[in-house]
Structure formats: C-alpha cells, structure tokens
KEFIZA-505451 format. One line per 10 residues: number of its first residue (from 1); their letters; for each residue x, y, z of N, C-alpha, C. Coordinates in steps of 0.1 Angstrom, whole numbers. Each point is the difference from the previous one (the first is absolute). Layout:
REM residues N
NUM	a	X Y Z X Y Z X Y Z | ...
This chain:
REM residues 371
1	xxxxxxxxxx	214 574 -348 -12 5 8 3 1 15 | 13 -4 9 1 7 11 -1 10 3 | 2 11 -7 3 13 8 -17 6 -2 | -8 -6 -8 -17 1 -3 -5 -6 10 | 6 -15 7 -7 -4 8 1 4 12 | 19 7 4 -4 1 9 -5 14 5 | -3 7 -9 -11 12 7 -11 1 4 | -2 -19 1 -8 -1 8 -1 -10 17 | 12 5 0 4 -5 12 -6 8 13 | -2 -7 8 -8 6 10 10 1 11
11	xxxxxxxxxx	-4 15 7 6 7 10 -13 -4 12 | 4 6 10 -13 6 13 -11 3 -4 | 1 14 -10 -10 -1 -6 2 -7 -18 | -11 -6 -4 5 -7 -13 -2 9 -14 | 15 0 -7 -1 8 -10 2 -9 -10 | -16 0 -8 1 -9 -13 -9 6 -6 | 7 -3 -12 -12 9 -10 -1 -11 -12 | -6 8 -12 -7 -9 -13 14 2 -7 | 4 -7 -7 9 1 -11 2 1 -11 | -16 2 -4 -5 3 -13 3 13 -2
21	xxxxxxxxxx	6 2 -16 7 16 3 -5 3 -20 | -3 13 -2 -5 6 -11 10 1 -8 | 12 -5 1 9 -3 -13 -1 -13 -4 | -5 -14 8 3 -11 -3 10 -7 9 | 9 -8 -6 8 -9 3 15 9 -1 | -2 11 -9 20 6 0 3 7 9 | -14 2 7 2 11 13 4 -14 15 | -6 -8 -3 9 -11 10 15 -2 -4 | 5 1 -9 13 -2 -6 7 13 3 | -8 9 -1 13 14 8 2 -2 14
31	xxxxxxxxxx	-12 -3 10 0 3 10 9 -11 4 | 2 -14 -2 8 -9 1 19 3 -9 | -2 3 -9 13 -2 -8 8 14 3 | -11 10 -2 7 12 5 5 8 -12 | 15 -2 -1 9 3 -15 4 -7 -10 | -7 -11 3 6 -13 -9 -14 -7 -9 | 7 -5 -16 -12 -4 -7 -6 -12 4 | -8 -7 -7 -6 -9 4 5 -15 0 | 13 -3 -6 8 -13 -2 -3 -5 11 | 2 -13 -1 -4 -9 15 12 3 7
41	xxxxxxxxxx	12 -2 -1 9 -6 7 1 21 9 | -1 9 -10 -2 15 5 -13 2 13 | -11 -12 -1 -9 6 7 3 -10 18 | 4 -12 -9 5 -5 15 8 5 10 | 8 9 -5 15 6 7 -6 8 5 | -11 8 -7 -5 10 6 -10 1 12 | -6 -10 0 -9 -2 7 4 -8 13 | 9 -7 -1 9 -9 10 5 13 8 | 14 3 -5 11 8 8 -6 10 12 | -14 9 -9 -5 6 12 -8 -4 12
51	xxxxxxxxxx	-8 -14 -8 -6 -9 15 12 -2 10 | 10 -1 -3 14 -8 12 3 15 7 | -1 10 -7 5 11 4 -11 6 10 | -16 -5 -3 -9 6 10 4 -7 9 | 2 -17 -1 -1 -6 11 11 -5 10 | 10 8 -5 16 3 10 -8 12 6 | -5 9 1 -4 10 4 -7 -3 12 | -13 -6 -4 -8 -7 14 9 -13 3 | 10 -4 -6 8 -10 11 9 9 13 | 5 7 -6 11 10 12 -14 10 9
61	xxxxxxxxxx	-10 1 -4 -9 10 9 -6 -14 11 | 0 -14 -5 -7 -9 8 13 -2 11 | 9 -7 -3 10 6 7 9 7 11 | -4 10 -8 5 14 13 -12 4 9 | -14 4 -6 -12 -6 9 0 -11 12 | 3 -13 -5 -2 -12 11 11 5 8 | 13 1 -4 10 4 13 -6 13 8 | -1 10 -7 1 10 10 -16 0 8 | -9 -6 -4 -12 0 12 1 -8 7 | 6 -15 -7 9 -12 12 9 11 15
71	xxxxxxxxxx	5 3 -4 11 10 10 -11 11 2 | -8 7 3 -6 6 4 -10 -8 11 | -7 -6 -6 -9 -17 8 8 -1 12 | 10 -9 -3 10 -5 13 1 15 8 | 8 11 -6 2 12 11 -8 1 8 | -10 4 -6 -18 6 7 -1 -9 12 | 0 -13 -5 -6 -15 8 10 -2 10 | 13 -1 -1 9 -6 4 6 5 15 | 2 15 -9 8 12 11 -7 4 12 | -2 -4 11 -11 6 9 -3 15 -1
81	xxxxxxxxxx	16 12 -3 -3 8 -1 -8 8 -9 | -1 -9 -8 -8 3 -18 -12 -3 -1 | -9 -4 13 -11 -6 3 -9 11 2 | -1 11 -14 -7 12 7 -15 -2 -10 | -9 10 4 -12 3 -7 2 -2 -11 | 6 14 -10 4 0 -11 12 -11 -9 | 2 -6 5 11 -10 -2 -10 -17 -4 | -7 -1 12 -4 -13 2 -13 2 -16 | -5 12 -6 -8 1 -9 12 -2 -12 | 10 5 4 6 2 -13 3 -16 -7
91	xxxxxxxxxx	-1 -11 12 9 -15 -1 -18 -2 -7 | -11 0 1 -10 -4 -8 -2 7 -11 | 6 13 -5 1 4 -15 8 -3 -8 | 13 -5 7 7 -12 -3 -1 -13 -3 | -10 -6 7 2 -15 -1 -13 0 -13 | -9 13 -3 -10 -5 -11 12 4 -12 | 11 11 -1 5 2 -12 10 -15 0 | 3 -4 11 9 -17 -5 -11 -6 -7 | -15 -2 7 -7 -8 -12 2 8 -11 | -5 8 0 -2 7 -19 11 -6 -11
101	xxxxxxxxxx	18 1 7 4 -4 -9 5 -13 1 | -2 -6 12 5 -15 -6 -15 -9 -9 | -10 6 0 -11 -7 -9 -4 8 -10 | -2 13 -3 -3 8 -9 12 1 -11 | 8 8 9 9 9 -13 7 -12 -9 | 0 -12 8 9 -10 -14 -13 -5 -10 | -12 1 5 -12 -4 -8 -2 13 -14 | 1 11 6 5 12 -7 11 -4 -12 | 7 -1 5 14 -1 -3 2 -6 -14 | -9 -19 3 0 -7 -7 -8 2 -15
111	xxxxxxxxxx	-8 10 4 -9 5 -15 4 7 -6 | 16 2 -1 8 8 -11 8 -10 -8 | -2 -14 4 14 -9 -1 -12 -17 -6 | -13 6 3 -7 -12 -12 -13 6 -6 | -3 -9 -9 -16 10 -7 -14 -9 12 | 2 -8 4 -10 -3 13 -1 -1 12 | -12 -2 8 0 0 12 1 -12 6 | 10 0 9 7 -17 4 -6 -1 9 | -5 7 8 -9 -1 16 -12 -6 4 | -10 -4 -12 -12 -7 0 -8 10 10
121	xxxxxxxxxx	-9 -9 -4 -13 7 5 2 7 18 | -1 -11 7 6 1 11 10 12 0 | 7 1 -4 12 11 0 -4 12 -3 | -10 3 -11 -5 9 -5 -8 6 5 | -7 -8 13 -7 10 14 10 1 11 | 9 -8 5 5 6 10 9 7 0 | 7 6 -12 12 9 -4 -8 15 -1 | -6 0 -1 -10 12 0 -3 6 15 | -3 -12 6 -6 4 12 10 3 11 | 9 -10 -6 13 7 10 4 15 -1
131	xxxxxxxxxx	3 4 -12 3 11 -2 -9 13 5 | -11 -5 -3 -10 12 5 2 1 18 | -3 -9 2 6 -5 16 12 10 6 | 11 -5 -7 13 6 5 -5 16 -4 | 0 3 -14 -2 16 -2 -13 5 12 | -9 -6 6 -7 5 12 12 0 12 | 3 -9 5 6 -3 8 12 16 3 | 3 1 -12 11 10 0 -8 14 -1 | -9 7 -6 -7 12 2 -10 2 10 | 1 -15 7 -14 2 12 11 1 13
141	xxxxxxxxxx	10 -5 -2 10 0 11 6 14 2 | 6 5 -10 7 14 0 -13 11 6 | -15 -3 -5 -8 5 7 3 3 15 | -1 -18 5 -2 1 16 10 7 3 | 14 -3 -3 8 7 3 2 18 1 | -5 4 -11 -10 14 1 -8 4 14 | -6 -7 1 -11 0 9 10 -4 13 | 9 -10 2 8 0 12 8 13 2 | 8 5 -10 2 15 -1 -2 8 5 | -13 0 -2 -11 13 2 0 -1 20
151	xxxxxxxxxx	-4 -14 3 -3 4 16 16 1 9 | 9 -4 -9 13 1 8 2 13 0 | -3 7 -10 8 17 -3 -13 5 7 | -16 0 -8 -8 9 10 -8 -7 13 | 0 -7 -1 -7 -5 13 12 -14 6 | 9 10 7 9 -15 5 -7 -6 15 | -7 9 4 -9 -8 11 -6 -10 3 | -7 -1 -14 -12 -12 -5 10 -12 1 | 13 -3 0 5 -10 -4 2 -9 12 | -7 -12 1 2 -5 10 11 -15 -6
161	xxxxxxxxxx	13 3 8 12 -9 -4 -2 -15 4 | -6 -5 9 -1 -7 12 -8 -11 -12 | -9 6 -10 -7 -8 -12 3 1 -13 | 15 4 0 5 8 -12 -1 -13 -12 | 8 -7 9 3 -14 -9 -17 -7 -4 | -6 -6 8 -15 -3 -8 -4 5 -8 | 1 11 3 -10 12 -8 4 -2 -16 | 16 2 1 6 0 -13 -1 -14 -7 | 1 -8 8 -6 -17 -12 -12 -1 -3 | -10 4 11 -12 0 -3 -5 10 -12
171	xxxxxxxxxx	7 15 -4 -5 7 -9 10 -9 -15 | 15 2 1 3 -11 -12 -8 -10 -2 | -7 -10 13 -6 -11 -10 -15 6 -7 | -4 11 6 -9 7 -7 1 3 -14 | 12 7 0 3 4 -14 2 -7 -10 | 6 -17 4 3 -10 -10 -13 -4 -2 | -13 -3 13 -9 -6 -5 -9 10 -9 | 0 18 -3 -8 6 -6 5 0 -17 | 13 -1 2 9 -2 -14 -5 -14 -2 | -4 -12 1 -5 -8 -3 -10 0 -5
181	xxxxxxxxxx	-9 2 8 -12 5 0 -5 4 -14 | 8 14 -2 -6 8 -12 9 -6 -17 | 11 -12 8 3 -5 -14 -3 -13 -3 | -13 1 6 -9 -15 -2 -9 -1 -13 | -5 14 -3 -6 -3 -16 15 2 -7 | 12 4 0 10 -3 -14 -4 -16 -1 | 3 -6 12 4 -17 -4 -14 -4 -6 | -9 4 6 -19 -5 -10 2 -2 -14 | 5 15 1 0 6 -19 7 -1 -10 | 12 -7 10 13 -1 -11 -1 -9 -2
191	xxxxxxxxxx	4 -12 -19 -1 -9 -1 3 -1 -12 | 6 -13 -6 9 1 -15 -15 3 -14 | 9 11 -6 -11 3 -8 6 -1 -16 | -6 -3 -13 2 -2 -12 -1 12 -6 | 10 9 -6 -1 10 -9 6 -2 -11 | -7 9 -12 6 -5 -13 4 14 1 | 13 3 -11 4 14 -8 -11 2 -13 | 3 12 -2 -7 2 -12 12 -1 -14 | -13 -2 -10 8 -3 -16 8 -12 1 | 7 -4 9 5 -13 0 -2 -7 7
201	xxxxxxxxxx	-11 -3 7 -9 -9 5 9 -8 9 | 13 5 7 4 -7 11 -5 -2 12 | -3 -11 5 -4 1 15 7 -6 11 | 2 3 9 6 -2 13 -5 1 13 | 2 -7 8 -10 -2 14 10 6 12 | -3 8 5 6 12 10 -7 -1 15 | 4 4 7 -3 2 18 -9 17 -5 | -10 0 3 -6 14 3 -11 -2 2 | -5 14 12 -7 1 8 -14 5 -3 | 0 -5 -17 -15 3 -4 -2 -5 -15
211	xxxxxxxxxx	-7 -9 -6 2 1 -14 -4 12 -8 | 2 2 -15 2 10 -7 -13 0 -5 | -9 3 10 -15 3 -9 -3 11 4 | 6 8 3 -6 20 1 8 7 7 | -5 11 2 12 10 3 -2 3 15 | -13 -6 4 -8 5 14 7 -6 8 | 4 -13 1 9 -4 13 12 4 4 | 5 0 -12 15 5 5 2 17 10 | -11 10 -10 1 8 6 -7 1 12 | -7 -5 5 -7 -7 14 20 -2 9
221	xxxxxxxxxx	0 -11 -2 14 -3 5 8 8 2 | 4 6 -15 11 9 6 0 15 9 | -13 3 -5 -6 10 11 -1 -5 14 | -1 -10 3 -2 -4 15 14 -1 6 | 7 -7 -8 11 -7 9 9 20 -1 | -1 5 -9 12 12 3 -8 7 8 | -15 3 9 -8 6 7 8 -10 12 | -4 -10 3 -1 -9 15 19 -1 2 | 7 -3 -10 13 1 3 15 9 -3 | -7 11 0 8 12 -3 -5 12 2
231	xxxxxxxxxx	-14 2 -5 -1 15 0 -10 3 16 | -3 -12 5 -9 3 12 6 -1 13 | 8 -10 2 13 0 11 12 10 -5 | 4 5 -11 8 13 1 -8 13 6 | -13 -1 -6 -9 14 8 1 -5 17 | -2 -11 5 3 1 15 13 1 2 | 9 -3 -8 13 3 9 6 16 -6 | -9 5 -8 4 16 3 -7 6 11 | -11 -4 2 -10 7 9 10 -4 16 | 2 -6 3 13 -5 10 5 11 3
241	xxxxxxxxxx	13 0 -17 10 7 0 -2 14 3 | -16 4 -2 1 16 0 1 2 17 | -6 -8 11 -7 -1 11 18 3 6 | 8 -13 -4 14 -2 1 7 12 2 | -1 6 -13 8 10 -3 -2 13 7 | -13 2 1 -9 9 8 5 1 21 | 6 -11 3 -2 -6 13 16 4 3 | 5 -3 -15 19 4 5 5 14 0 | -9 8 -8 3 10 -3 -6 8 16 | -11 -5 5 -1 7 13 10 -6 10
251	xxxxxxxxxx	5 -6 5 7 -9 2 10 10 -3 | 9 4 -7 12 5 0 -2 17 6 | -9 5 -5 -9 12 5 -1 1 13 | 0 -12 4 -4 3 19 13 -3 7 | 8 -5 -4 14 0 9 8 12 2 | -3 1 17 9 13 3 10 4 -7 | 2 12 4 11 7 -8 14 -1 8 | 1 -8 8 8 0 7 9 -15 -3 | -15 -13 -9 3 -12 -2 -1 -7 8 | -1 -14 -1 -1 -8 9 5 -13 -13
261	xxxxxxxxxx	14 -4 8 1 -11 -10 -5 -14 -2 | -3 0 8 -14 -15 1 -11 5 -9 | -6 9 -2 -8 6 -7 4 0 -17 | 6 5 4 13 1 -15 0 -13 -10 | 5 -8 13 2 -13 -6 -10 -8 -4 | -8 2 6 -20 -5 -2 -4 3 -10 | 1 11 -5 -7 8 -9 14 0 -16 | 10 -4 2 8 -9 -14 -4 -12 -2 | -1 -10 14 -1 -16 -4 -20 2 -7 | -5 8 7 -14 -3 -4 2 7 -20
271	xxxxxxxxxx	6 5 -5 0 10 -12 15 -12 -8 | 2 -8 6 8 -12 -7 -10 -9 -4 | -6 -5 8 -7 -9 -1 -15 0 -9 | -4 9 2 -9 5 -6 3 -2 -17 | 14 12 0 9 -6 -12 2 -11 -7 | 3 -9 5 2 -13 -2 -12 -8 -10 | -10 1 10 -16 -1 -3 -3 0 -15 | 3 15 2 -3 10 -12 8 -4 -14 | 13 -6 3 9 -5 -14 -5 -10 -6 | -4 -11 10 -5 -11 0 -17 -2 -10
281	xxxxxxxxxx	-5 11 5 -16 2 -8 5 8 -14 | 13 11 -1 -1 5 -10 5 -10 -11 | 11 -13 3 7 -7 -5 -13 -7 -10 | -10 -7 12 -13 -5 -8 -4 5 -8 | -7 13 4 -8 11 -8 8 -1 -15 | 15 2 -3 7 5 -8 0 -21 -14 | 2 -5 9 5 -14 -4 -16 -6 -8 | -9 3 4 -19 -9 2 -5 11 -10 | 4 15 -1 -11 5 -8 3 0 -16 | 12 -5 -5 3 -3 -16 -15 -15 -4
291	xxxxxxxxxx	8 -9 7 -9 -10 -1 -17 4 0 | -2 3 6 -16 6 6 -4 13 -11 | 9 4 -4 -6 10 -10 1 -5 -19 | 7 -11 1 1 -6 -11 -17 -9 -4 | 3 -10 14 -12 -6 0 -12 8 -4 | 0 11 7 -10 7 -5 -6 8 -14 | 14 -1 -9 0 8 -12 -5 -13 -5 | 5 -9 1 -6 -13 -8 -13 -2 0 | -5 -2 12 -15 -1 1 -10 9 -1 | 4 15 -2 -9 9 -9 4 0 -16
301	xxxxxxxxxx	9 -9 1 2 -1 -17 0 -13 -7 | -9 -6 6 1 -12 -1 -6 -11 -18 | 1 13 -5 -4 -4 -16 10 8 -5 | 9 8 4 14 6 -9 9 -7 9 | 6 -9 -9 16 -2 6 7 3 -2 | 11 7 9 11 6 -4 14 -13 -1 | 2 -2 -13 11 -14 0 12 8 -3 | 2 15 4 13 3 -2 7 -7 7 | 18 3 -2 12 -5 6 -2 7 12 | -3 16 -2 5 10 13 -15 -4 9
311	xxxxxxxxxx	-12 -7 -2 -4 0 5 -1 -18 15 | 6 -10 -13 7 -10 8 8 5 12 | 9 7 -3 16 4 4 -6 2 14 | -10 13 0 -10 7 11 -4 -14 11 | -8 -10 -1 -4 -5 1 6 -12 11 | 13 0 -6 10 -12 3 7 9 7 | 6 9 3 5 10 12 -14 2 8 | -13 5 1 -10 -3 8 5 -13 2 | -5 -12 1 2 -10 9 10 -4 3 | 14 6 -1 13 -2 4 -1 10 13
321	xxxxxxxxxx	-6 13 0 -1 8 11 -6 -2 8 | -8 -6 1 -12 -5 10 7 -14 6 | 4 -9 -4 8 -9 4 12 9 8 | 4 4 -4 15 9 6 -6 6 13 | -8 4 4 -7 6 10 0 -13 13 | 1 -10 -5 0 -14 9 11 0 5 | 13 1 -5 13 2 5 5 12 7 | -7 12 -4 6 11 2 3 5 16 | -11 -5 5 -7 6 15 17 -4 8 | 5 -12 2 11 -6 9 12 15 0
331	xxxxxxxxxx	3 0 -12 12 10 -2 -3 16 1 | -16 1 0 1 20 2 0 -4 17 | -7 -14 4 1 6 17 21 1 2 | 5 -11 -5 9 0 2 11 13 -1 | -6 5 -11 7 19 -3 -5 5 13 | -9 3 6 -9 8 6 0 -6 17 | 8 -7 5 -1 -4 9 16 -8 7 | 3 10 9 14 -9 2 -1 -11 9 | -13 0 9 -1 -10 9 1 -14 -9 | -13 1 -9 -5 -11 -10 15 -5 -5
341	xxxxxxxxxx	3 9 -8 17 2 -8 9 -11 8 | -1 0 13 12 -7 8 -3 -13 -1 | -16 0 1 1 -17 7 -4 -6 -15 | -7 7 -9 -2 -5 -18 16 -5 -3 | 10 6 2 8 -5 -6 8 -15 6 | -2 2 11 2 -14 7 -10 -13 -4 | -9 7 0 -11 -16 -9 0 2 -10 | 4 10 -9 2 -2 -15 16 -9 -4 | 6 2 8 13 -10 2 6 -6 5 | -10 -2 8 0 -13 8 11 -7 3
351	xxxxxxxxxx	9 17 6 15 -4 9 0 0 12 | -12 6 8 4 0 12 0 -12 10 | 8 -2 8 -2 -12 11 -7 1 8 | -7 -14 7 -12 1 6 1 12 17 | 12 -1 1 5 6 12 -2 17 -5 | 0 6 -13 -2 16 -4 -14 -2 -2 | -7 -8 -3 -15 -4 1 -9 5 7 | 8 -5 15 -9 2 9 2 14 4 | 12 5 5 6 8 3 -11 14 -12 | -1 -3 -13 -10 10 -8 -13 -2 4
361	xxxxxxxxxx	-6 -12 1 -13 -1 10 -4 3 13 | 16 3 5 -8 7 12 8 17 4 | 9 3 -14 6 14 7 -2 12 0 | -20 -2 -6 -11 12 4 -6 -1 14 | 2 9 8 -9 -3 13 -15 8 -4 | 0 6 -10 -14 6 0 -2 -3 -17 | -10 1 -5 -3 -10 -17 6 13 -6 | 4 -4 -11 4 12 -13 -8 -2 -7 | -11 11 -3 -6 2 -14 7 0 -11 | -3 -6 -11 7 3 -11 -10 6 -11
371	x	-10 -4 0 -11 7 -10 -11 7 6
C-alpha cells in the first residue's frame, strides 16, 4: 500500500484523493506491483525498490537545493557588491525554498518508504503551512521583482536609492507575512484523517487537508490555491512584461544613428536583466503547473479514480518538478550571470582566503546587478 498511500502525499497545494477504485482491490495491486503477480515476497520488491528510488531522488534535489541557495544567500548577503535590488529579493526566495526542502521534501519523501504518517497531529498542520508559505513566498517574490523591473526599465526615475535597502526588507517581510497569512486556513484544515478502501475494507489514517465527505471542498481548494498562486501573479507578471518589453523596444528605437555607447550599454544590461527575471518566472510557471493541473483533475474527479501506473508515474514527476524548482533558481543565475558566476563559485567552494574575500567585497566601485 505505499505507492496508494503515497498519492496522497501532500505538496503546496495538497494532492489527495479517495482510493476507492471501480475494479476493487486488483486495481491497487497493478498500480503498486506494476508487472509482477501477486506472491508476497514479488509484491514487496516491488513496492520497496521504487520507494528508495523516489526517495534518492528527493535526497540529491534536497541536497543540491540546500547548497546552491546556501551559496547564493552568502553571495547576495555577503559580497557588498552583490548587495543589489534584484539580488537582495533573490536571498529571500532562497531562504523560503531552503525551508521548503529541509522540512517538506523529506516529509514528501518519507511517504514512499512507509504506509503511515509519522508526523502526528502537530506535524500534520505545520508541514502544510510551510509549504504553502514558501510556494507564496516564491510567486509573490518573482512578482515584486516584476514590478522592480518594470520601474528600473520604465520608470528609472521613481527609484529613490538612498531607501533602496528599507524598502526592500520591508516589502520581503511583506511578502513572507502575506504568504503566511493566506496559508493560515491549510494549517486550520489539515488534520490526520481515517479512510477506508473499498471491497477490502482497509483503513489508514493520512495527513489531508479535508476529510472524504464530498467533492465540494476539494474543488473549493484547488480552485483557489492554482487562482491565488499561479494563475493571478503570472497575469501580473505578464502585464509587467508587456509594459517591459514595450519600453525596450522604444528604447532601442530612439538611439541615434550615430550611437552612443553608454546608451548601448544601458539598453543590453536593462534587456539582460529583465531576462534573467523572465527565466526565473518561466522556470516556476513550467515546474508548479504539472502539480497544479493534476490537483485539479483530481478534484473535479473526485468519485473516478484514476489508479493507473501511467497515472501514479504523472503524479510523482509533478511533485518531483515542483520540488526541483527549489534548487533550480542558484544555477540558471549562475549560467546567466558572470558577475554572480565569480563570486558563487568562491562560496560554493569555499577556497578563497580571507585576504581574496575582501579584495571581492570591495572590487566593485559601483553595485553589479545580477538579476
């Protein structure tokens, strides 16, 4: 029954469904066994080998995650010259994706590798809440950063530097306190619940964020959370991008024909950076909407269950990609940025002497944007 149970492991948003299925009990035996009959000693192998194998998977993404937003943190923080707008946002979409996976993804993790929930009650509301938390944290952030975008490329006037730094902790603690905020009913609602299977009257007590008495909440839920954390902050950060895109294109349009390379050069760093932005939201967009469209098939189907294999498979890559999205961000800035590139690899390997330390803390005389 692990690979049954754990399709109901909960993500940001929570994907659990009923496991009562219109064949009975042998449709739990494909979805678990796969190609193999029903012998005991055949169903244990089966059902083992691939829990270790999901959960080497989220062991190397927790991992590579914690290091490379660790070494991004320190850069951003560390480097005076790395101390920019877009940088100082990027070290708090970092520090919610280190929470995500040092308390989530191994809680994840662990629901392929037993048939219960080891986390108690207690556990069972604050693993929820974190996650909804960080997944705000991270679509409300790439927002601002949209929105910082927007007045650097079309209104660089408005920017008054002199308050750059307040401004920016005061809207990050904004954004941690509204991501809180809004993942205050998961923790209410979530709470260990008793479901039985059908025909074979098994029951088991699971973490989810509604019990199995109708179809109305769930799709309540999952309609909300893919509206408030994906599809309503992506409509503002196109609406941005069009303003953006619109601002650079005049912008290249208006430089003499004669050039002016200050100009020149303005008008690449503004159309990099913007870039950068842009990878960063599409990386999200691409990683969040498997998960989010799953959840959703579930909860308008929430009296057909689909217990295929191909539809597990789906399911367990959705929340491997959405997790992966947590590690991802350190290494596209790192592609995408040679400033970042220089001093990332010095705190990712933590060779340099304190004497090349300083000497990198102070051998910008003006900040380098990196995002």
């Amino acid at each position: 029954m692990n690979f049954v149970r754990g399709l109901w492991a909960d993500m940001s948003v929570e994907e659990h469904f009923s496991v009562t299925s219109e064949d009975g009990g042998a449709s739990h035996v494909n979805l678990s066994v796969g190609f193999w009959d029903s012998a005991a000693e055949q169903h244990q192998y089966s059902i083992w080998l691939p829990g270790v194998g999901i959960a080497a998977v989220y062991g190397i993404i927790i991992v590579v995650g914690l290091v490379g937003n660790v070494a991004l943190m320190k850069t951003c923080l560390l480097v005076k010259s790395m101390r920019t707008v877009p940088n100082l946002f990027l070290s708090s979409l970092a520090l919610g994706d280190v929470l995500l996976l040092v308390t989530c993804a191994p809680v994840d993790a662990s629901r392929y590798l037993v048939d219960q929930w080891l986390f108690g009650r207690v556990g069972c509301k604050l693993i929820p809440f974190i996650q909804l938390t960080s997944v705000g944290v991270s679509v409300f952030t790439l927002t601002a950063l949209s929105a910082d975008r927007y007045k650097a490329i079309v209104k660089p006037l408005d920017i008054h530097r002199s308050s750059a730094t307040l401004g920016i902790s005061a809207r990050a603690g904004a954004i941690w306190l509204l991501s809180g905020t809004l993942a205050v009913p998961e923790a209410v609602f979530s709470d260990l619940h008793t479901f039985t299977t059908s025909h074979t009257n098994e029951t088991f007590v699971t973490c989810a964020p509604f019990p199995h008495v109708g179809a109305l909440h769930p799709r309540i839920h999952s309609t909300a959370s893919f509206l408030i954390f994906y599809i309503i902050p992506l409509l503002i950060i196109s609406v941005y991008y069009c303003f953006i895109a619109r601002s650079l294109v005049r912008s290249s349009a208006n430089i003499p024909a004669e050039g002016q390379l200050h100009l020149h050069k303005q008008v690449k760093s503004r159309k990099r950076l913007a870039k950068t932005v842009l990878v960063f939201v599409g990386l999200f967009a691409v990683c969040w909407l498997p998960s989010h469209v799953i959840y959703l098939y579930r909860s308008y189907h929430y009296g057909q269950v689909d217990t295929s294999l191909g539809h597990f498979v789906a399911s367990v890559c959705a929340r491997v990609l959405a997790f992966t999205n947590s590690c991802v961000n350190p290494f596209a800035l790192y592609l995408m940025s040679k400033s970042f590139s220089k001093h990332f690899r010095k705190q990712l390997l933590c060779c340099s002497s304190p004497g090349s330390r300083l000497h990198s803390q102070n051998s910008g005389s003006t900040n380098v944007t990196t995002a």
